[in-house]
C-alpha positions as semicolon CSV with decimal commas, in nm:
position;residue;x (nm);y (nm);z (nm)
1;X;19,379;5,725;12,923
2;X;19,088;5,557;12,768
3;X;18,771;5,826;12,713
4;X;18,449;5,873;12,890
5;X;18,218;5,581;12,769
6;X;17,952;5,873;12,685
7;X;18,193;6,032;12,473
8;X;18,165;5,748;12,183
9;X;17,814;5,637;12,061
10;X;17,774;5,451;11,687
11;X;17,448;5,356;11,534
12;X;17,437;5,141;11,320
13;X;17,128;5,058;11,057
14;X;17,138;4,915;10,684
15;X;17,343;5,108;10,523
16;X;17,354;5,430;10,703
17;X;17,673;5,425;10,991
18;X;17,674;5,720;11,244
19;X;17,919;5,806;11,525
20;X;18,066;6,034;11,789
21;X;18,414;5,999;11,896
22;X;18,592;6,274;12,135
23;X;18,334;6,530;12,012
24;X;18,341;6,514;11,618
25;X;18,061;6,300;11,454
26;X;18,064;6,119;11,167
27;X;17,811;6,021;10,914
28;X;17,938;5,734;10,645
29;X;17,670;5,595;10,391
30;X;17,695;5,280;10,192
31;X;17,637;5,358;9,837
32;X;17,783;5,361;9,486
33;X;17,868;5,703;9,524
34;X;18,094;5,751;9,853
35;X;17,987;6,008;10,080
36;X;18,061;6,147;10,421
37;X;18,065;6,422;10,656
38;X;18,285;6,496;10,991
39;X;18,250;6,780;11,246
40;X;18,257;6,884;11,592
41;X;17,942;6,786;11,726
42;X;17,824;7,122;11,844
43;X;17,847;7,216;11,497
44;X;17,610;6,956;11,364
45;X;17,231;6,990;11,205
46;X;17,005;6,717;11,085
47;X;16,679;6,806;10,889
48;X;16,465;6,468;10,863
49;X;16,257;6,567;10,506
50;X;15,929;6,345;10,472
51;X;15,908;6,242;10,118
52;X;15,667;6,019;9,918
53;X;15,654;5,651;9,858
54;X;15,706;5,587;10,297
55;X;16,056;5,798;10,270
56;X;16,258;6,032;10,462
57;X;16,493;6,210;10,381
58;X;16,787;6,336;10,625
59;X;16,971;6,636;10,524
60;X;17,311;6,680;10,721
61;X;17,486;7,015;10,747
62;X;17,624;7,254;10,977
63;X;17,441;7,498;11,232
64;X;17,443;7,885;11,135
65;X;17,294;7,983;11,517
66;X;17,456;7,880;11,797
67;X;17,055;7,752;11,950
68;X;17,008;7,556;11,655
69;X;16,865;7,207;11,775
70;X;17,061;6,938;11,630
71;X;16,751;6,762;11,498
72;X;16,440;6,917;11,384
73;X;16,162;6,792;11,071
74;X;16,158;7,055;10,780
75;X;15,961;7,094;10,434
76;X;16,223;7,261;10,286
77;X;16,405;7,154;10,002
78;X;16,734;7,328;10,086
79;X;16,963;7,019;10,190
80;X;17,264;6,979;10,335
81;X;17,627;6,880;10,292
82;X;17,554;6,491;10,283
83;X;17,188;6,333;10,224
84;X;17,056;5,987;10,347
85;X;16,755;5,818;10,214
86;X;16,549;5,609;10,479
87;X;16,243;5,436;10,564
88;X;15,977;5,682;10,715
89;X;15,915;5,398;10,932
90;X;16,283;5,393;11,022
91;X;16,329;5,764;11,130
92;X;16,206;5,688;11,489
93;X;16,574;5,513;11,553
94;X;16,733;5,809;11,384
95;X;16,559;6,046;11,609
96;X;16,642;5,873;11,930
97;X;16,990;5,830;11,852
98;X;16,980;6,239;11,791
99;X;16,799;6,262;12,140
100;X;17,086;6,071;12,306
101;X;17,377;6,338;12,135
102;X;17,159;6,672;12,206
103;X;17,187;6,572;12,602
104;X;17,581;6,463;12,521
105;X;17,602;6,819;12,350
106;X;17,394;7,040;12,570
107;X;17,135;7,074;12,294
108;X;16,806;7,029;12,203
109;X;16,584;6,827;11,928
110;X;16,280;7,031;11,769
111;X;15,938;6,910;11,695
């Protein structure tokens, strides 16, 4: 039986590749230095860091509350479990995508 077409979502952009399948997401980065991160997708939190020079960082990790949103801006410099480097002017795509799995996972995205 073939899944619920809401169920798997990948976005794709330069180097960064990001999907859902059956509930786990996946982050895989294209890089000299291989990198990744898997987990349910209830279980995942995105901090988009604004640096200098028109980059953004985002900072993927796991929730420690259960009302975490899944995406949210911070100035902190605590990071995550896996890091990806973008265009500031790229983040809008990034947040949308992160718009589209807080309604797939009953969540929300922060301000």
């Amino acid at each position: 039986m073939e899944p619920p077409a809401c169920d798997h979502k990948v976005f794709e952009h330069d180097r960064v590749h990001l999907r859902v399948d059956h509930g786990i997401f996946e982050v895989f980065r294209r890089n000299r230095i291989i990198g990744s991160y898997r987990a349910p997708l209830s279980w995942v939190r995105v901090r988009a860091e604004a640096r200098k020079g028109g980059l953004t960082r985002l900072h993927f990790g796991n929730i420690e509350e259960l009302d975490e949103p899944i995406y949210a801006s911070t100035t902190s410099s605590k990071h995550g479990l896996v890091t990806v480097e973008i265009q500031t002017t790229d983040e809008p795509l990034y947040r949308a995508f992160f718009t589209e799995l807080a309604q797939l996972s009953d969540r929300r995205i922060a301000s």
